[in-house]
N, C-alpha and C positions, 0 to 999 in steps of 0.2 A: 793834621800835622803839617805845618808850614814845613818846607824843606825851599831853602837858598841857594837855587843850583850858579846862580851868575856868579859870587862871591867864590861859592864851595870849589867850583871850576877853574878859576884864577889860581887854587896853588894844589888843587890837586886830579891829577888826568886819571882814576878811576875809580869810581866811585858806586858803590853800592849801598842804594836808599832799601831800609826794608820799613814796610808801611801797613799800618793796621789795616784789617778790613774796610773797616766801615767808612776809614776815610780813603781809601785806595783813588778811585776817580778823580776826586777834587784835588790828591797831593799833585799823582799824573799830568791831569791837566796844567795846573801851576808849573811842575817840570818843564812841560813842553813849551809854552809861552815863554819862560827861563831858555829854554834854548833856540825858540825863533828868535829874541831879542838880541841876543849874543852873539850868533853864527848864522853864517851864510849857507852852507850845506849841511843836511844834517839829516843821517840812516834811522827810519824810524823802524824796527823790528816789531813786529806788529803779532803776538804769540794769541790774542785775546778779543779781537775785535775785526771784522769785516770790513774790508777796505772801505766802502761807500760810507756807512756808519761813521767810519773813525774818521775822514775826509771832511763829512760833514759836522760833525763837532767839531773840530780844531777850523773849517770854515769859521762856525758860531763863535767861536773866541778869537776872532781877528787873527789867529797862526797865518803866514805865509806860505800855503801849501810848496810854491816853488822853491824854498827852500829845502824842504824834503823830500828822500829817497824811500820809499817804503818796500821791507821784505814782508811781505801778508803771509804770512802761517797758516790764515783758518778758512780765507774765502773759499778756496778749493775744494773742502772738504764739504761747504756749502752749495757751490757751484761746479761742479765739475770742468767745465770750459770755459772758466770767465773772457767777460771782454778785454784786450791788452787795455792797456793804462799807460801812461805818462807815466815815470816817474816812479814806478812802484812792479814787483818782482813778485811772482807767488811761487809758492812750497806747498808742495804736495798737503802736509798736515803739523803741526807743531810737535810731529813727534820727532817724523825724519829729520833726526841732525845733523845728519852729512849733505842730505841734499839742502838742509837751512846754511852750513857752513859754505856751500858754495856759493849759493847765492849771495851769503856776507862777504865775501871776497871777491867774486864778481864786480858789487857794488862797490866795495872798495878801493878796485882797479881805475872801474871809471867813471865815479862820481866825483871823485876828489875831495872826499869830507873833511870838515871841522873837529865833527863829533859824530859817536854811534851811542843811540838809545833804545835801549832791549827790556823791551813789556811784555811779559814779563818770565822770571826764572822759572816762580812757582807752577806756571804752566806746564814745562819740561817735568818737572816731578810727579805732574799724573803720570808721566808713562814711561818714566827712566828713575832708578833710584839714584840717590846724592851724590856716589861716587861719579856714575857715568858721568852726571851732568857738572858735577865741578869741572870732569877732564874736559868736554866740551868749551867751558867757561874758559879754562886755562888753554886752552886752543887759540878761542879768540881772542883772549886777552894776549895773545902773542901775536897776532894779526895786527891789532889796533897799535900797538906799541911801533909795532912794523914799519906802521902806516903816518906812525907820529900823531896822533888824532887821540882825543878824549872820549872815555865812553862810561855811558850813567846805564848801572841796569837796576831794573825794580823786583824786591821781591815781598811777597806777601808777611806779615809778621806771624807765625803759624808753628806750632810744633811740629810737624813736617816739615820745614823748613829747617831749623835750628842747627841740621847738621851741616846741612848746605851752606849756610851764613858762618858755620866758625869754620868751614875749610875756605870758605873764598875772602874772610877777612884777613888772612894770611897776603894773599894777591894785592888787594885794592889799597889803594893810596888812603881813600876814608870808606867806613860805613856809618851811616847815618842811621839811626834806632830812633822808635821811640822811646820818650822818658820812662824809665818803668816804677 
């Protein structure tokens, strides 16, 4: 699933991509090179992937890692005391989202972002059901707006999903589907 986040971003500040499985990776990554190209700072929320991992892929595709601010969600739960990092905040585990909320605001205070991009929702719904996590959503989406700053979140295309995507299409300026 191509998704045109340089274009898409130009007339619209929030946007929610939901994305089939099986291409989920390769949309993501397309996203992300779409927003090293575009923007100078840029929060990557990281709900799915251990910092060094995802570092090192977005290396592999010429990303700019100094443009990025990363909240890591998962390393933690991997590593109990990870090493500090440059650039990049951890959370306890991608469930706690108040202690994920801080962190996003934190980062928001003094990174000075562009854009915030949050990988992804459907992570949140292993362990919250749709209501909690829209109010989460509409939390932040009152941060970012705050903040003036644009933000793309991804979510899986998924019948557990589906509740989640028609309350937050309410919210976002576009959601991007696939064809069906």
């Amino acid at each position: 699933m191509e998704i045109d986040l340089k274009s898409d971003l130009k007339t619209n500040r929030l946007i929610l991509t939901v994305i089939p499985t099986q291409e989920y990776a390769e949309s993501v990554a397309g996203m992300v090179r779409d927003l090293n190209a575009s923007y100078n700072r840029v929060i990557y929320v990281s709900l799915n992937k251990l910092i060094n991992p995802l570092r090192r892929e977005l290396q592999d595709r010429s990303v700019d890692l100094g443009k990025f601010f990363f909240v890591d969600g998962v390393t933690k739960t991997a590593i109990p005391n990870p090493p500090e990092m440059q650039n990049c905040i951890y959370v306890p585990s991608p469930d706690d989202m108040t202690k994920l909320s801080i962190a996003i605001t934190k980062v928001l205070q003094t990174f000075d972002p562009d854009c915030l991009f949050f990988e992804s929702l459907s992570t949140l719904l292993i362990y919250e059901d749709p209501m909690i996590v829209t109010q989460f959503v509409h939390s932040l989406i009152n941060k970012v707006n705050a903040y003036g700053i644009r933000a793309v979140f991804t979510c899986l295309d998924g019948e557990k999903e589906r509740e989640l995507i028609r309350a937050l299409a309410l919210t976002m300026d576009k959601v991007i589907e696939p064809p069906k």
